[in-house]
N, CA and C atoms as a LAMMPS dump frame, in Angstrom:
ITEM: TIMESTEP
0
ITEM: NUMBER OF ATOMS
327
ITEM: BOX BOUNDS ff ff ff
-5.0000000000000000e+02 5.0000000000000000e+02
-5.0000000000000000e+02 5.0000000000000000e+02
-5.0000000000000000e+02 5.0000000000000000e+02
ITEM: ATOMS id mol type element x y z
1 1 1 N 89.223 218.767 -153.936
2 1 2 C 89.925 220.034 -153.922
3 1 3 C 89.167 220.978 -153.003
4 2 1 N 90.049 221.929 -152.35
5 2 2 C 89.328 222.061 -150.947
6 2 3 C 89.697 224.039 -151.667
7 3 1 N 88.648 224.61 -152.291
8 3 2 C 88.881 226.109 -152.786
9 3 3 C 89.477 226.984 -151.826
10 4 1 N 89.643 226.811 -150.513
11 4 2 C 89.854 227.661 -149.549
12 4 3 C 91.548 228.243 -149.5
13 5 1 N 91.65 226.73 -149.481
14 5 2 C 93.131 226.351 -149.387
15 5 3 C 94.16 226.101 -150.83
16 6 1 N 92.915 226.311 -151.68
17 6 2 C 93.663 226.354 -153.044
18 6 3 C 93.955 227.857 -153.46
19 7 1 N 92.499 228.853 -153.013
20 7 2 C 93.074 230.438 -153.462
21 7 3 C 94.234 230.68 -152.394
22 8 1 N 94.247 230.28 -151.081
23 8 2 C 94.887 231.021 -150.398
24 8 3 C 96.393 230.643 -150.924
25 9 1 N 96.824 228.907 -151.485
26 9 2 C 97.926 228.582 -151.566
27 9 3 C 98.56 230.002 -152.756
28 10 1 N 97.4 229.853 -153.628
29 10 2 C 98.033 229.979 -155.389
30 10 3 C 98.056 231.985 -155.109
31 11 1 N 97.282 232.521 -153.916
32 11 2 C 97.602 233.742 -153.579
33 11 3 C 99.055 234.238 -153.252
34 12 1 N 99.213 233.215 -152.051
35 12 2 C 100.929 233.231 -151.14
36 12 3 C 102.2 232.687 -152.194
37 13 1 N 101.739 232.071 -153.5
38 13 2 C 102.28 231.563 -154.33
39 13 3 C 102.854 232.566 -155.163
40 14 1 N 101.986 233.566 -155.046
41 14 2 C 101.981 234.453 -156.228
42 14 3 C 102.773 235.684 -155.694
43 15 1 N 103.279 235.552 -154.034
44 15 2 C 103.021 236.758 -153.644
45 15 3 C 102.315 238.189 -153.516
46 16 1 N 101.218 237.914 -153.323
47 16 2 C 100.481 238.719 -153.495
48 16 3 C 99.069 238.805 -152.398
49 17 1 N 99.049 240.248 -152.361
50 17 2 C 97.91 240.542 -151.247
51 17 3 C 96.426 239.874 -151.618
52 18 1 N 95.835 239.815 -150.499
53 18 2 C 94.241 240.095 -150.354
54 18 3 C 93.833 240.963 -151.19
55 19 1 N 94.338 242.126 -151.419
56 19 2 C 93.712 242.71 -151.823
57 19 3 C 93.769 243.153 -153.525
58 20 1 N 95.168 242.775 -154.095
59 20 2 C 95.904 242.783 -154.892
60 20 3 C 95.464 241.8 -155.947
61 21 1 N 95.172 240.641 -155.381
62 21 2 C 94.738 239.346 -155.79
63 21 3 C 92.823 239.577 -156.093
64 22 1 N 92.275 240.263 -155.355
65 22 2 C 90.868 241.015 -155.881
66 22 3 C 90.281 241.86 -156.624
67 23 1 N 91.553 242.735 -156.753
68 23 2 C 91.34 243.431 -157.439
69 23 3 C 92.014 243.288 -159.394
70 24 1 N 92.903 242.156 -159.134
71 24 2 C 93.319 241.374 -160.932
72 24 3 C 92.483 240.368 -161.316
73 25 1 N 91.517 240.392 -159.821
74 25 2 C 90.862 238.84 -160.143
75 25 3 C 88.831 239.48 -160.642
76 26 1 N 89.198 240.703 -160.248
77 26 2 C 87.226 241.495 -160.471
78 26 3 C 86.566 241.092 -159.838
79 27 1 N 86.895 241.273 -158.186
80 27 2 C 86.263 240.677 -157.248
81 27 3 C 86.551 241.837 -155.863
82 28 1 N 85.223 241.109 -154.495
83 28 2 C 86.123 242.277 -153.459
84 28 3 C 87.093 241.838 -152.51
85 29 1 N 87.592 242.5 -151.891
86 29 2 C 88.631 241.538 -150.818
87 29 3 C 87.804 241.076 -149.809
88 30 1 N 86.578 241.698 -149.698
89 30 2 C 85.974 241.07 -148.163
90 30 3 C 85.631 239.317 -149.352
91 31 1 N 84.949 239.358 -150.376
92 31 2 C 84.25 238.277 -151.359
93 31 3 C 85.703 237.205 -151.003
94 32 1 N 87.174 237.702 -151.244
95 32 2 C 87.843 237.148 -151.035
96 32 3 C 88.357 236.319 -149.809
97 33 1 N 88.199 237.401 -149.228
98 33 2 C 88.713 236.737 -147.857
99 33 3 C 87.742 235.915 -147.171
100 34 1 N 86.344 235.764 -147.513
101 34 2 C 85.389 235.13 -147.027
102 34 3 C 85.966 233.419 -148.047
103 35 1 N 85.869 233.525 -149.481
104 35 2 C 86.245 232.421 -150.261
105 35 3 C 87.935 231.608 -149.326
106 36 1 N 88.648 232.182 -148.665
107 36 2 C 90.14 232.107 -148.166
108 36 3 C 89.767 231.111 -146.693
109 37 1 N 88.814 232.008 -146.399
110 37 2 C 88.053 231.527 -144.739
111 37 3 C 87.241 230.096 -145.17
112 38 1 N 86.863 230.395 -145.935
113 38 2 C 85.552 229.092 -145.841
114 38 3 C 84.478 229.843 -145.723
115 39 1 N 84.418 230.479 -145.683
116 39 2 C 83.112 230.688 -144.93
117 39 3 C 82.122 231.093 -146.23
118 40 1 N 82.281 231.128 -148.158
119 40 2 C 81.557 230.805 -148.808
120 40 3 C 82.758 230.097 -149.658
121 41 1 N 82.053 229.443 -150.785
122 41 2 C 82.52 228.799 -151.606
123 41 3 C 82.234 229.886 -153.417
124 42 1 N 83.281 229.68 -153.579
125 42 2 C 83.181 230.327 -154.91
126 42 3 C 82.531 229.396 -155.756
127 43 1 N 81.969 229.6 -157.413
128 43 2 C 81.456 228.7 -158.421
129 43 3 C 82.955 228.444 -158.835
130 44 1 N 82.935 227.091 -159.753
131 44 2 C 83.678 226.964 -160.602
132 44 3 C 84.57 227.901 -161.271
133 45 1 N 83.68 228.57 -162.123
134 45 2 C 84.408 229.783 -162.989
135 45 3 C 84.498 230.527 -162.506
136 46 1 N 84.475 231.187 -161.055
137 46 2 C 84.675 232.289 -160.46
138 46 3 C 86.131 231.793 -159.66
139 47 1 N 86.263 230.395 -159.09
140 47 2 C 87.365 229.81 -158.858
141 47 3 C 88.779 229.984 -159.651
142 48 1 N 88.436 229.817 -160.946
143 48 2 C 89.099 229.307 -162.421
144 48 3 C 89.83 230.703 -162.356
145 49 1 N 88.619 232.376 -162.466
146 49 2 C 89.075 233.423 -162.486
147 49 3 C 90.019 233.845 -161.82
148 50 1 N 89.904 233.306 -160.344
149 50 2 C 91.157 234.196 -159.079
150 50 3 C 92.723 233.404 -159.388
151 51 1 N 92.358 232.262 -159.61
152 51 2 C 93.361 231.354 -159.799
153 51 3 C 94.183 231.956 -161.155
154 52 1 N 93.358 232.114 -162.008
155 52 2 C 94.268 232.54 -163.298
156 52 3 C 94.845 234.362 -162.79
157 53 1 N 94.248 234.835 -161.867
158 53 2 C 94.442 236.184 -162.059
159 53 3 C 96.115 235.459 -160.931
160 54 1 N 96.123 234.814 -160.362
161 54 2 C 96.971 235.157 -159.573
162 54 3 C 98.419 233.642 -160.45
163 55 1 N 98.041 233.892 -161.572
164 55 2 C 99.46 233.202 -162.609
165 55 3 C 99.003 231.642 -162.311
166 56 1 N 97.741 231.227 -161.807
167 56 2 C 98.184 229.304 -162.097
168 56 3 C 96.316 229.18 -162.934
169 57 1 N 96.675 228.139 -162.892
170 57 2 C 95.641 227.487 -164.237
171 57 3 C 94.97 225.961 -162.598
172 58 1 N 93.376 226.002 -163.233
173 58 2 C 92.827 225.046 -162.834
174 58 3 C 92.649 223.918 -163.639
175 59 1 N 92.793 222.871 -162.776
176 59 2 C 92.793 221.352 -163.663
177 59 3 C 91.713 220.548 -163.104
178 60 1 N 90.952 220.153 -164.048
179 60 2 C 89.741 219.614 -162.924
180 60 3 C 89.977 217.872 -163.713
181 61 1 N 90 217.027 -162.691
182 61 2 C 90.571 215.942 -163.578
183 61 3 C 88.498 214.743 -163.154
184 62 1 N 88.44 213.482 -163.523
185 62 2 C 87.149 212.836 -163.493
186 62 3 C 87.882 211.445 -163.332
187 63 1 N 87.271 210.744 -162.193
188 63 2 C 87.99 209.688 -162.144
189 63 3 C 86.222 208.549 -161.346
190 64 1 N 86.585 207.751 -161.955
191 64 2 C 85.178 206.809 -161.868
192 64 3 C 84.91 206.576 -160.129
193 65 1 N 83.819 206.639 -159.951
194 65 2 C 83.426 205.964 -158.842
195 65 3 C 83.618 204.745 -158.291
196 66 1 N 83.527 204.47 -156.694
197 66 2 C 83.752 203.349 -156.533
198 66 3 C 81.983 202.266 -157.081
199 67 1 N 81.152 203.137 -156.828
200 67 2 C 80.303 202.675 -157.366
201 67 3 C 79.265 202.424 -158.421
202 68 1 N 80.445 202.214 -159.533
203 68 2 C 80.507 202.909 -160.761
204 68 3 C 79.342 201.226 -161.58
205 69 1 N 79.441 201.16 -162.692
206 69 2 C 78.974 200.38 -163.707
207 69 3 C 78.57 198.786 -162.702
208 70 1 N 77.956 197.781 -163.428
209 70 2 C 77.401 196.622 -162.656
210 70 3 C 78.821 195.749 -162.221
211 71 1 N 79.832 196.079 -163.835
212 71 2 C 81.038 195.326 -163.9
213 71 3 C 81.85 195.475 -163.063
214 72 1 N 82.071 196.991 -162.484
215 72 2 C 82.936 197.88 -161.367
216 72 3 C 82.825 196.643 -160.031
217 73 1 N 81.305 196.831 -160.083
218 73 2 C 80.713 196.695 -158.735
219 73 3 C 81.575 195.137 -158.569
220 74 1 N 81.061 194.213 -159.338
221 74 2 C 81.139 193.084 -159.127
222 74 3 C 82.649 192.815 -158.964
223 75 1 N 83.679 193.253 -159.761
224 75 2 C 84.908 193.142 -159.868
225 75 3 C 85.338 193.54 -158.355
226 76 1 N 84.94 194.33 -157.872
227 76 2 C 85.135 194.729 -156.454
228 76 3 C 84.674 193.996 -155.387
229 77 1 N 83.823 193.439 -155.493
230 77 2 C 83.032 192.631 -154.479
231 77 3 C 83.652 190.772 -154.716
232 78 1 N 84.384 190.645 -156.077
233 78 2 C 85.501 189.276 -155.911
234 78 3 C 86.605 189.534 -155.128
235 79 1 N 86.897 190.788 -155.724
236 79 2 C 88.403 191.352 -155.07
237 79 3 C 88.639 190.997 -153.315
238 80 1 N 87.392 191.735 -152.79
239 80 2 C 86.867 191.502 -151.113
240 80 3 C 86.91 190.227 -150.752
241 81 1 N 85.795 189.427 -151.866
242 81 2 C 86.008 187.973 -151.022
243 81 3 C 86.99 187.327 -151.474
244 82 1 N 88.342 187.133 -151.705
245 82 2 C 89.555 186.871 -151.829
246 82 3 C 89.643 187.557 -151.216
247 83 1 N 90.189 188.475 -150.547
248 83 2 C 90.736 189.015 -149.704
249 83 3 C 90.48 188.599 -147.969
250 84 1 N 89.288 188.306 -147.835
251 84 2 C 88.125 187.774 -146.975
252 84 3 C 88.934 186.342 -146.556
253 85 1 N 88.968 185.617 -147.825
254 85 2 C 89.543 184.444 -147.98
255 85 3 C 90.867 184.068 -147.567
256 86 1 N 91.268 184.766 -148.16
257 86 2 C 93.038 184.993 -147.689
258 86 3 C 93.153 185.058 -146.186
259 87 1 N 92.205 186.648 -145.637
260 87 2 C 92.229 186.881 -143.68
261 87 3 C 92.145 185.554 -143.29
262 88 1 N 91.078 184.471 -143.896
263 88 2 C 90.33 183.378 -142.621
264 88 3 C 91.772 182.273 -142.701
265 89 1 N 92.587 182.356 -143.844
266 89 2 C 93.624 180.97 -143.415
267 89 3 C 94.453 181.702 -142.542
268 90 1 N 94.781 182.709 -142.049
269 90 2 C 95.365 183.068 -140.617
270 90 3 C 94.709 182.97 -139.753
271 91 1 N 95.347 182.481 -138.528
272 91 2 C 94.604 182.189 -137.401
273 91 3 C 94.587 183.228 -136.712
274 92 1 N 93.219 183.384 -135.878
275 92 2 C 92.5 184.157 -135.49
276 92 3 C 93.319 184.345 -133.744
277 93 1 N 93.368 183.332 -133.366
278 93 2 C 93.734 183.424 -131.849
279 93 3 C 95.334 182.998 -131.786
280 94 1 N 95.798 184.115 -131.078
281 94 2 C 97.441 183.683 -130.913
282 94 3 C 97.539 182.605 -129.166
283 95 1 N 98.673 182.264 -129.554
284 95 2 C 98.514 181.729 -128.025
285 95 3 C 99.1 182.758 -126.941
286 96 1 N 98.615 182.294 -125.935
287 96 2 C 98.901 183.724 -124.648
288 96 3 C 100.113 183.396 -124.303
289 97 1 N 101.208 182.652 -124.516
290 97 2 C 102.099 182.796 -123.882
291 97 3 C 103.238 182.994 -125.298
292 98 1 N 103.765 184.07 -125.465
293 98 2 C 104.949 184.494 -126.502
294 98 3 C 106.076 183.781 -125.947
295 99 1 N 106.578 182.644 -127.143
296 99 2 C 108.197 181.891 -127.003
297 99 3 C 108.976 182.875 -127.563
298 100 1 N 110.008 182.659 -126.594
299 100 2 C 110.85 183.473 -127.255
300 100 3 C 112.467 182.767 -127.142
301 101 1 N 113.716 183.242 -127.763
302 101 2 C 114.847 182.185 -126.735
303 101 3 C 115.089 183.277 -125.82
304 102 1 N 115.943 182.053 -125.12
305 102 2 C 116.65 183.161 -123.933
306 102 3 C 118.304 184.104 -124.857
307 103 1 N 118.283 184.971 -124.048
308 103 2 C 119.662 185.362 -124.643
309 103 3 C 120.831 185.618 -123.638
310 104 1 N 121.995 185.153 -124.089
311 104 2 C 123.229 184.913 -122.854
312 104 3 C 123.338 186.002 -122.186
313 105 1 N 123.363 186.191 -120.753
314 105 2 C 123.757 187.307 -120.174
315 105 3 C 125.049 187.461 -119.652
316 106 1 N 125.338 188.854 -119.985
317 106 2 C 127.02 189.175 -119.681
318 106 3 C 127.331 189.492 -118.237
319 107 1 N 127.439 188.552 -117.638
320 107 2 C 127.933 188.948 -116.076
321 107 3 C 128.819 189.606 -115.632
322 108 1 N 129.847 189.592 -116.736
323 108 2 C 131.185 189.801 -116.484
324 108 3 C 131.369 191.681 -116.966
325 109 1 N 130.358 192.18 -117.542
326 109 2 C 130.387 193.369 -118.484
327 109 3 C 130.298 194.013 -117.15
């Protein structure tokens, strides 16, 4: 989740100003418009705050790593070599000359 682009969406969402949106949210508009820019990052709960001031709710969801538990790992690393396995029974080199048929030409068109 990219905060920049989340206050600015849930701002324009809301209709509502820069400044409008800083001042329901207990914040300043420059604090704002810097969080809008990128150019700082808000905390969490200071995130949570602008967002709720401007009518939406934050959802922070947790989803496992790819390089998660020994079991993860390994389950992933069969997955690959089957997959590995599968690439090598296709052949690697096509031949250089593409068959193709011929197709009738209309002389008469």
């Amino acid at each position: 989740m990219d905060a920049a682009s989340t206050i600015r969406r849930a701002r324009l969402g809301a209709g509502m100003s820069l400044r409008a949106l800083a001042q329901r949210a207990g914040t300043s508009h420059a604090t704002l418009a810097a969080y809008e820019a990128g150019r700082s990052i808000p905390r969490v709960d200071t995130l949570d705050r602008i967002l709720r001031a401007a009518g939406y709710a934050s959802d922070i969801t947790m989803s496992a790593r790819p390089d998660g538990t020994d079991a993860e790992r390994d389950a992933k690393g069969r997955e690959l070599l089957q997959v590995l396995d599968l690439a090598a029974q296709f052949p690697a080199r096509h031949d250089p000359v593409i068959g193709f048929p011929r197709l009738p030409t209309n002389a008469g068109m």
